[in-house]
C-alpha positions as a printed NumPy array, in Angstrom:
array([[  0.   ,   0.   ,   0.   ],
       [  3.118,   2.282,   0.986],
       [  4.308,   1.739,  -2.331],
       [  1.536,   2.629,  -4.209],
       [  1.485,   5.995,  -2.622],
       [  4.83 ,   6.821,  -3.447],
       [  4.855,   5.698,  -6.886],
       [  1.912,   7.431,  -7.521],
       [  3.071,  10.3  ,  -5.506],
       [  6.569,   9.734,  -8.074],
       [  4.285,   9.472, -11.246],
       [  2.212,  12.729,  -9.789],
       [  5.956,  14.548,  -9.846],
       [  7.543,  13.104, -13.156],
       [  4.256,  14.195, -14.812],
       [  3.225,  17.39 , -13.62 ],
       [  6.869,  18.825, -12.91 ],
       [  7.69 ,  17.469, -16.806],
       [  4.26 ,  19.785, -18.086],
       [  5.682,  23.264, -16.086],
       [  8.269,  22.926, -17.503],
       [  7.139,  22.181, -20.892],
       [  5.211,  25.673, -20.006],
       [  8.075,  27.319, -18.622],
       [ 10.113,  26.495, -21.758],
       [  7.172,  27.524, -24.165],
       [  6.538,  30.709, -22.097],
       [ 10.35 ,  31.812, -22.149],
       [ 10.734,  31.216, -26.089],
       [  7.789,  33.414, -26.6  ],
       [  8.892,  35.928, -24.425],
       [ 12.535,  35.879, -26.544],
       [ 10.348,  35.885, -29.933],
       [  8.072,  38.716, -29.034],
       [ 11.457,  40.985, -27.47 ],
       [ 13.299,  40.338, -30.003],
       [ 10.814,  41.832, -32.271],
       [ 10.225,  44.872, -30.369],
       [ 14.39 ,  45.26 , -30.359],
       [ 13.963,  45.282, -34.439],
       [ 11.991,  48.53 , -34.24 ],
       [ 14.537,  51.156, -34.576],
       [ 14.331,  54.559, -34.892],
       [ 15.153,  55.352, -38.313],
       [ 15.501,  59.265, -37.899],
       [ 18.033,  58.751, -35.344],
       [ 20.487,  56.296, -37.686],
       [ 19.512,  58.725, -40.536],
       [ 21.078,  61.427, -37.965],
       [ 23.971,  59.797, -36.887],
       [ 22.457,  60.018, -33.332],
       [ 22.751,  56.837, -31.011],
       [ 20.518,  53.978, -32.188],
       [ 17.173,  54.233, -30.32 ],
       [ 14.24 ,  52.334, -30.258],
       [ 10.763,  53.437, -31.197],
       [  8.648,  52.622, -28.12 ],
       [  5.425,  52.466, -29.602],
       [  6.617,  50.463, -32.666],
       [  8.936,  48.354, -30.231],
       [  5.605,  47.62 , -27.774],
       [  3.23 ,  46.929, -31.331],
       [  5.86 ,  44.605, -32.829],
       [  6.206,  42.391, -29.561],
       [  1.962,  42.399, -28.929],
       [  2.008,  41.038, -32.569],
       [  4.311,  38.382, -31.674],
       [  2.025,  37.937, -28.319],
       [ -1.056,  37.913, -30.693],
       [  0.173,  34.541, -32.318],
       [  0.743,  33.014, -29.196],
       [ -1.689,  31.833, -26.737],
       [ -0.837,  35.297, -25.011],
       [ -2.339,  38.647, -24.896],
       [ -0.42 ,  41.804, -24.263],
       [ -1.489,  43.708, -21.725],
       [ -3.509,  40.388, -19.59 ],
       [ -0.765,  37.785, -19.42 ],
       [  1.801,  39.199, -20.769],
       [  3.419,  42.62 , -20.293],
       [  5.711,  44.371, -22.721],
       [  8.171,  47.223, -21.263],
       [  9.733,  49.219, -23.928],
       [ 12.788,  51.724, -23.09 ],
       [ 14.635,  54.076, -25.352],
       [ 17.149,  51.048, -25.607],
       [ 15.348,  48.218, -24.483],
       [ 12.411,  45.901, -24.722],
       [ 11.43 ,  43.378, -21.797],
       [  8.39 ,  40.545, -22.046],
       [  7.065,  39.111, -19.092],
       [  4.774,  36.068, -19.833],
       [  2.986,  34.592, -17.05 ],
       [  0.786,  31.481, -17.308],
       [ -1.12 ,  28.927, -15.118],
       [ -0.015,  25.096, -15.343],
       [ -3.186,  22.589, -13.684],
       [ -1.692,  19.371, -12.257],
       [ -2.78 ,  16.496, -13.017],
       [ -2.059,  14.434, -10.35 ],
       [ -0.793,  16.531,  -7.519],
       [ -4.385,  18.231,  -6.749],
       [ -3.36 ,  17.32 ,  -3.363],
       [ -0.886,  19.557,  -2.991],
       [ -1.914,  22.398,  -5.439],
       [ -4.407,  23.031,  -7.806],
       [ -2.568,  25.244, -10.26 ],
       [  1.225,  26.577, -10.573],
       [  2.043,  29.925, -12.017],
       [  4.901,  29.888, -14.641],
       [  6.584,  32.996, -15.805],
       [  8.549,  33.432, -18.284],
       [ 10.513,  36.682, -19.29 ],
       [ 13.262,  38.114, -21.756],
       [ 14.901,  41.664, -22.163],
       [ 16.307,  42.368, -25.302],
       [ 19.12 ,  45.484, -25.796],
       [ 20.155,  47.588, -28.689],
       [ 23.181,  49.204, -29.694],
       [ 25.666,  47.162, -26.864],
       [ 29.209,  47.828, -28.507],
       [ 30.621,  47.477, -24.525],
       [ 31.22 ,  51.298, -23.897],
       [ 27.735,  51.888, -23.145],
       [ 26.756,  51.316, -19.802],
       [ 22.857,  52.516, -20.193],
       [ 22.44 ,  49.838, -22.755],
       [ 21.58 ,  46.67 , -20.544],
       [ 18.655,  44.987, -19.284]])
């Protein structure tokens, strides 16, 4: 009887720990996908200027909710897009049900995030994430 606990108990853990972090995994590429994007939209007036290479926000934040919009995310509800002049970070958070340890929790939240930064040539300290 003991062992049918714990192999169940083993099963319940092999399972539902292998599915968050199937979710984890999926969460984190999207988050790299949709960042990356946003890091693509560059300023073209300041290149065209010779001016430090700048993002524009609002075409950086569209980009990555496009991204999100393929995904089984949405910008803005469970997943959050920060654009800087420099910058772009995705957060992506999601829900995993277990399947077997109900016992011990219903639910587990998995997040997943990236941060994405233009123009790093190693001289520029502001340029980070």
């Amino acid at each position: 009887v003991i062992f049918a606990v714990v192999l169940i108990f083993m099963t319940g853990l092999v399972l539902d720990g292998g599915r968050t972090l199937v979710a984890y995994r999926e969460s984190r590429n999207v988050a790299d996908a949709a960042a990356r994007a946003g890091a693509q939209a560059i300023d073209e007036e300041a290149i065209r200027s010779h001016s430090p290479q700048l993002l524009d926000p609002g075409l950086a934040h569209t980009r990555a909710c496009a991204i999100l919009a393929h995904s089984e995310f949405t910008c803005g509800i469970d997943a959050d897009v920060f654009t800087g002049a420099d910058s772009v970070t995705v957060t992506v958070h999601t829900d995993v049900d277990m399947w077997l340890l109900t016992g011990v929790t219903s639910s587990f939240d998995v997040e997943g995030s990236a941060c994405v930064a233009i123009g790093i040539t190693g001289l520029e300290p502001s340029a980070q994430c």
